[in-house]
ZABAMI-574249 format. One record per residue: residue number from 1; residue in one letter; x, y negated, z negated of N, C-alpha, C in turn. Coordinates in Angstrom, 1 decimal. Atoms other than C-alpha are relative to their C-alpha. Example, Ala and Ser with C-alpha at 12.3 -4.5 7.8 and 13.67 -1.06 7.14 Angstrom:
   n res   n.xx   n.yy   n.zz  ca.xx  ca.yy  ca.zz   c.xx   c.yy   c.zz
   1   a    0.9    1.2    0.0   12.3    4.5   -7.8    0.9   -1.2    0.0
   2   s   -0.9    1.1    0.0   13.7    1.1   -7.1   -0.8   -1.1   -0.8
***
This chain:
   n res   n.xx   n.yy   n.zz  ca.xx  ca.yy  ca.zz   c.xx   c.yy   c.zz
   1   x    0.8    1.2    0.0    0.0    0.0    0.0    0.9   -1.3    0.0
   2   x   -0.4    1.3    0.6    2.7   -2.6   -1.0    0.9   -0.4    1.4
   3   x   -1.2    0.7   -0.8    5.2   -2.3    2.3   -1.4   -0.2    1.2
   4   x    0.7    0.8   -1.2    1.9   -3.1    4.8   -0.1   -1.3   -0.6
   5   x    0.2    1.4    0.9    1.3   -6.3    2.3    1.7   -1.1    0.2
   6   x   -1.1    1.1    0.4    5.0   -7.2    2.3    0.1    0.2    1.6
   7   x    0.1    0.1   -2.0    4.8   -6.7    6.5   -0.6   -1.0    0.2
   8   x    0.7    0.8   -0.5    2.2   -9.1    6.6    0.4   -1.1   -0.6
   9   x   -0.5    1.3    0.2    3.8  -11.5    4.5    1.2   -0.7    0.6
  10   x   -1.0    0.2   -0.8    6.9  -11.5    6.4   -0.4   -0.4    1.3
  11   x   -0.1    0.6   -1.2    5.4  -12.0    9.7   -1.2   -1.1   -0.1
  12   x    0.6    1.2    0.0    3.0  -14.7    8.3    1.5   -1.2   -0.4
  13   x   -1.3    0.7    0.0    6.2  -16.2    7.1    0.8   -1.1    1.5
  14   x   -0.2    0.5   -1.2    7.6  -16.1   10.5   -0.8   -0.6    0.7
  15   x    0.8    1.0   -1.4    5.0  -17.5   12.7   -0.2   -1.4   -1.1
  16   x    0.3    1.4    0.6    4.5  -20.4   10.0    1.9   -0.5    0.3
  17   x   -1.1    0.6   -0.1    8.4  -21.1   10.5   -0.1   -0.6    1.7
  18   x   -0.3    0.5   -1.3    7.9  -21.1   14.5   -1.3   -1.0    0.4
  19   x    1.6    1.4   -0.4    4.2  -23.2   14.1    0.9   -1.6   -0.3
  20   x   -0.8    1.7    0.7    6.6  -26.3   12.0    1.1    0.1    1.3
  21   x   -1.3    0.4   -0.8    9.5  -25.7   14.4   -0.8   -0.4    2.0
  22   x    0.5    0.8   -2.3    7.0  -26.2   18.2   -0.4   -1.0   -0.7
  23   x    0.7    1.1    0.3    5.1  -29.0   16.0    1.1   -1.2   -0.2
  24   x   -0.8    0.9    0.3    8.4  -30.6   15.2   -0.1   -0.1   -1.5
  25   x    0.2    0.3    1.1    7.6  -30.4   11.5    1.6    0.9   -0.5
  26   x   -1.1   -0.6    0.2   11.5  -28.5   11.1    0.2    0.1    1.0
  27   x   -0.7   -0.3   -0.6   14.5  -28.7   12.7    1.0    0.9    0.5
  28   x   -0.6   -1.6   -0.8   16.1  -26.3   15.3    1.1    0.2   -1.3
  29   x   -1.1   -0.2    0.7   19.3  -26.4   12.8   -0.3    0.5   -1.4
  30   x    0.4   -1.0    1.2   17.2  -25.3    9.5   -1.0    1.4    0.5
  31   x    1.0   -0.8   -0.8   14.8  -23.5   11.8    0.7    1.5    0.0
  32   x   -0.9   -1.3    0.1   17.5  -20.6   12.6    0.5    1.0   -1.2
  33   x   -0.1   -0.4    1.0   18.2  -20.3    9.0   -1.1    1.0   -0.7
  34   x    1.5   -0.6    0.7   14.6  -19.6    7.8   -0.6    1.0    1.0
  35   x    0.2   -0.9   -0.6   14.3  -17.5   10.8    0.6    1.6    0.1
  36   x   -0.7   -1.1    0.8   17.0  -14.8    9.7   -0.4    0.5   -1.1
  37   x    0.5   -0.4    1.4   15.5  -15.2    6.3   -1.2    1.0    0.1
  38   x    1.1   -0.6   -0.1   12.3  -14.3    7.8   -0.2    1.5    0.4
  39   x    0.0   -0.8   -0.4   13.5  -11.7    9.7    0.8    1.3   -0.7
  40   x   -0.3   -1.0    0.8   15.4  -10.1    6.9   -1.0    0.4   -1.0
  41   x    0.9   -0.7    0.6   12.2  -10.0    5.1   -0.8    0.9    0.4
  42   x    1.0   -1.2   -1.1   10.3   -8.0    7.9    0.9    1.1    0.0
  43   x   -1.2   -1.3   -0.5   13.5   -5.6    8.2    0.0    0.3   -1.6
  44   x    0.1   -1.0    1.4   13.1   -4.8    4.2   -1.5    0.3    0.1
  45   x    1.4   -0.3   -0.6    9.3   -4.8    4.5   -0.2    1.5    0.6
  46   x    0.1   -1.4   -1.0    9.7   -2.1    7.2    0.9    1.4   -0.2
  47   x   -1.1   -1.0    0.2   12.6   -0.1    5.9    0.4    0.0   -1.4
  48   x   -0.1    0.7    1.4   11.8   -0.8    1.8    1.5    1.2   -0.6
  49   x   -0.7   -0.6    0.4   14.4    2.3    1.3    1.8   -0.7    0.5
  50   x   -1.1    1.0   -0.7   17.0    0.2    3.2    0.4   -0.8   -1.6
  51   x   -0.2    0.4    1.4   17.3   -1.9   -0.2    1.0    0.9   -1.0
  52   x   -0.1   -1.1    1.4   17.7    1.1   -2.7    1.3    0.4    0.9
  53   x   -1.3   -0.9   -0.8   21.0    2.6    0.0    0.9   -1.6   -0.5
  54   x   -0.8    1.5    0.1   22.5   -1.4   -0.1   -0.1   -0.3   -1.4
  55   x   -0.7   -0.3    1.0   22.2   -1.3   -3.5    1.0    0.7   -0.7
  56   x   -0.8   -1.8    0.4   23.9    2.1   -4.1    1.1    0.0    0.5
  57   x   -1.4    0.4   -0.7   26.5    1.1   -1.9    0.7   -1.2   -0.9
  58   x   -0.7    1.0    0.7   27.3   -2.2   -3.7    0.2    0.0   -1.3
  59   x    0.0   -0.3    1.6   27.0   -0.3   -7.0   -1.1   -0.7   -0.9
  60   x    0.8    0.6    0.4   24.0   -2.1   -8.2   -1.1    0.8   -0.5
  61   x    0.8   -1.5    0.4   21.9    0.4  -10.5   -1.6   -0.7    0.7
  62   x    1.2    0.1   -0.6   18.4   -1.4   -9.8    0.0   -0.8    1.1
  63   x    0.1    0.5   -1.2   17.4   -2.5   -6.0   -0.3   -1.3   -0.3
  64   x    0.6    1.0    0.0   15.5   -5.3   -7.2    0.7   -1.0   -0.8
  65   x   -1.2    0.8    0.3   18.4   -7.0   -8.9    1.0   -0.7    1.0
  66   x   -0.9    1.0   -0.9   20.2   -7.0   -5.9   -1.2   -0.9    0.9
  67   x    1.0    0.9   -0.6   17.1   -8.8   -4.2    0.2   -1.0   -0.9
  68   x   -0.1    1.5    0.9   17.5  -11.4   -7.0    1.0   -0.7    0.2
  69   x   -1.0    0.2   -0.3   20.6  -11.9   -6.7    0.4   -0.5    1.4
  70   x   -0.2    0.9   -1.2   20.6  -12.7   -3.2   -0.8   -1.1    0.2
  71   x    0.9    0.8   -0.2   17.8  -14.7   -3.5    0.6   -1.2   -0.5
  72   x   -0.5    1.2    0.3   19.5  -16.8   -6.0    1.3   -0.6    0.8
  73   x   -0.9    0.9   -0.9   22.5  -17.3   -3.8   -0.4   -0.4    1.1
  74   x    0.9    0.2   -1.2   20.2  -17.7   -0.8   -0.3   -2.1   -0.9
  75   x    0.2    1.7    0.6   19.2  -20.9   -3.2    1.1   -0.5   -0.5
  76   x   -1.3    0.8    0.0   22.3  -22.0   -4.0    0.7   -0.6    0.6
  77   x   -0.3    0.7   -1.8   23.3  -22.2   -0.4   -0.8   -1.0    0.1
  78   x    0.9    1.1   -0.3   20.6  -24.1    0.5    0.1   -1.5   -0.7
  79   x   -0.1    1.0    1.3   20.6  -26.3   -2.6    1.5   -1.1    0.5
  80   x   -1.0    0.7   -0.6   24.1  -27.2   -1.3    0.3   -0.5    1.5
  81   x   -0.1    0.3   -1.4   23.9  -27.6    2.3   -0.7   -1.2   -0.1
  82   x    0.5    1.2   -0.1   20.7  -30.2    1.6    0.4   -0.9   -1.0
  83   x   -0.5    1.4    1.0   22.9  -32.1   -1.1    1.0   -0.5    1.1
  84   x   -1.0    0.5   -1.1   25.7  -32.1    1.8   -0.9   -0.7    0.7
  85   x    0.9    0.6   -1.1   23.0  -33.5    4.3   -0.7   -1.5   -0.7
  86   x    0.6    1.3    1.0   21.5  -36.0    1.4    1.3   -0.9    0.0
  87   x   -1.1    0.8   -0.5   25.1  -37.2    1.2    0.6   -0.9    1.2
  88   x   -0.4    0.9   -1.4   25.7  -38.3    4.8   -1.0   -0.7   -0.1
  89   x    1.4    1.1   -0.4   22.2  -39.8    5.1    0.3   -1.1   -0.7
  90   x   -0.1    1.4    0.4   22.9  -42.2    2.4    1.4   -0.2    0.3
  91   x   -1.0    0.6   -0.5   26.3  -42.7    3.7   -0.3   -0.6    1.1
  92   x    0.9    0.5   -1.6   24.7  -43.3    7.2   -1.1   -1.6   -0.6
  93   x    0.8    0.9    0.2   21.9  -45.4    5.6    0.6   -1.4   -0.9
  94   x   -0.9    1.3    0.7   24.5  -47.6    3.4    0.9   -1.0    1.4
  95   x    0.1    0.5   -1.0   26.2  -48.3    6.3   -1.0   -0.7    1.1
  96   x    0.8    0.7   -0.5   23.2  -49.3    8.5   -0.2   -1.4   -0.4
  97   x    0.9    1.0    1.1   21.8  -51.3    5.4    1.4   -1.4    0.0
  98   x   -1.4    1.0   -0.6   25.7  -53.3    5.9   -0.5   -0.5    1.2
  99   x    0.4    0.6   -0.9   25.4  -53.7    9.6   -1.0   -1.0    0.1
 100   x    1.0    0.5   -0.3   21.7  -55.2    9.4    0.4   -1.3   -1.1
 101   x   -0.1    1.2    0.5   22.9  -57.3    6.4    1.3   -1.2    0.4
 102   x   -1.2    1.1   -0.3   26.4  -59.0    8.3   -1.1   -0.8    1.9
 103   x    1.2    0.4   -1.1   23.4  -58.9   11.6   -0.6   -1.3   -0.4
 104   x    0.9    1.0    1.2   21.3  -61.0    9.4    0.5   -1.0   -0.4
 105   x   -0.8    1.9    0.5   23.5  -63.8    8.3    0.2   -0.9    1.3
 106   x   -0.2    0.8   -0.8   24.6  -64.3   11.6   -1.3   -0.3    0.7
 107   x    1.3    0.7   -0.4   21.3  -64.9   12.8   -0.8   -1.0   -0.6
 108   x    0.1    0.7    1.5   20.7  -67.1    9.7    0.8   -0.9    0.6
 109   x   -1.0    1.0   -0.2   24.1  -68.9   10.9   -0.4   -0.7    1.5
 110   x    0.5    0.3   -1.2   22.8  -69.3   14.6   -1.3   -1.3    0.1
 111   x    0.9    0.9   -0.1   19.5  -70.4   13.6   -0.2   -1.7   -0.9
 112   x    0.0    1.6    0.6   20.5  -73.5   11.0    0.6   -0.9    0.7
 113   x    0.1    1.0   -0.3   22.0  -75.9   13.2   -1.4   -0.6    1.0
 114   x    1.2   -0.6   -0.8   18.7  -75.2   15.6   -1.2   -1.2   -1.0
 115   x    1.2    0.1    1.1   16.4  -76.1   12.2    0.4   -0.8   -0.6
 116   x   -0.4    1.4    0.6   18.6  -79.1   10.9   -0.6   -1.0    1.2
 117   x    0.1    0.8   -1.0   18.0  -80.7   14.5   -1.4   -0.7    0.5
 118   x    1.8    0.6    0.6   14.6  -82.7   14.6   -0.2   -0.4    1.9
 119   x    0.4   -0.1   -1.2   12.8  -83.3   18.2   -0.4   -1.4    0.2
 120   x    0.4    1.5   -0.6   12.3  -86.9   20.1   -1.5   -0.1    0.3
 121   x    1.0    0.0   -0.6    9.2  -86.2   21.6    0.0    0.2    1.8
 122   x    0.0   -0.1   -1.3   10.1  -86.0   25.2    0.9    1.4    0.0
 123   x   -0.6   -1.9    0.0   11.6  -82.3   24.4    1.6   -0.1    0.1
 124   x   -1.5    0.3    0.1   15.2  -83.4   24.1    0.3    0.2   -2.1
 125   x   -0.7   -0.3    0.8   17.0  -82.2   20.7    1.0   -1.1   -0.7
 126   x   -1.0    1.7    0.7   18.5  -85.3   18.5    0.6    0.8   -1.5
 127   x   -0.7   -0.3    1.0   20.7  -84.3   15.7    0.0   -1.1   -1.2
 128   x    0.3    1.0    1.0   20.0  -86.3   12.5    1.2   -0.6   -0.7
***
């Protein structure tokens, strides 16, 4: 009963990873990630004794330990890849926030002699 349940959650999984990735709601570059993920949950799902051998091999008395265990370094990775990615963006975004503020002045510097200069009436520019 439990590996048709964990079949179907694996391949609801996947098609919800490839509905965000045609919609644009995830990008191709996390997209790939969560797609291995997904597809190593359909490949235990379908072969739950596959586990219990890859534990036995790695010396790991219960299967579902080593499922934890990768799970938590599955999150650890992650965790670290989007603090690496959080990092650039506000490097990227501090920069920008620079550019638009040295932008900014000089268009500030452009427009005060412009706004000190007072108008004749016949459309000619007189400086006070």
């Amino acid at each position: 009963m439990i590996v048709p349940i964990g079949i179907a959650f694996a391949l609801v999984i996947l098609a919800l990873i490839v509905t965000m990735l045609m919609r644009r709601h995830l990008r191709e570059k996390y997209a790939v990630m969560w797609l291995l993920i997904g597809a190593a949950m359909l490949v235990l799902a379908l072969f739950p004794d596959l586990l219990g051998a890859l534990a036995g091999l790695l010396g790991v008395i219960v299967p579902s330990n080593l499922l934890f265990a990768l799970a938590v370094a599955l999150l650890i990775g992650v965790t670290l890849h989007l603090s690496w990615e959080l990092s650039r963006a506000e490097e990227e975004i501090r920069r920008v926030a620079e550019e638009v503020a040295i932008l900014r002045a000089d268009v500030e510097r452009l427009h005060a002699p412009a706004s000190s200069a007072s108008s004749d009436g016949d459309g000619r520019v007189q400086a006070d």
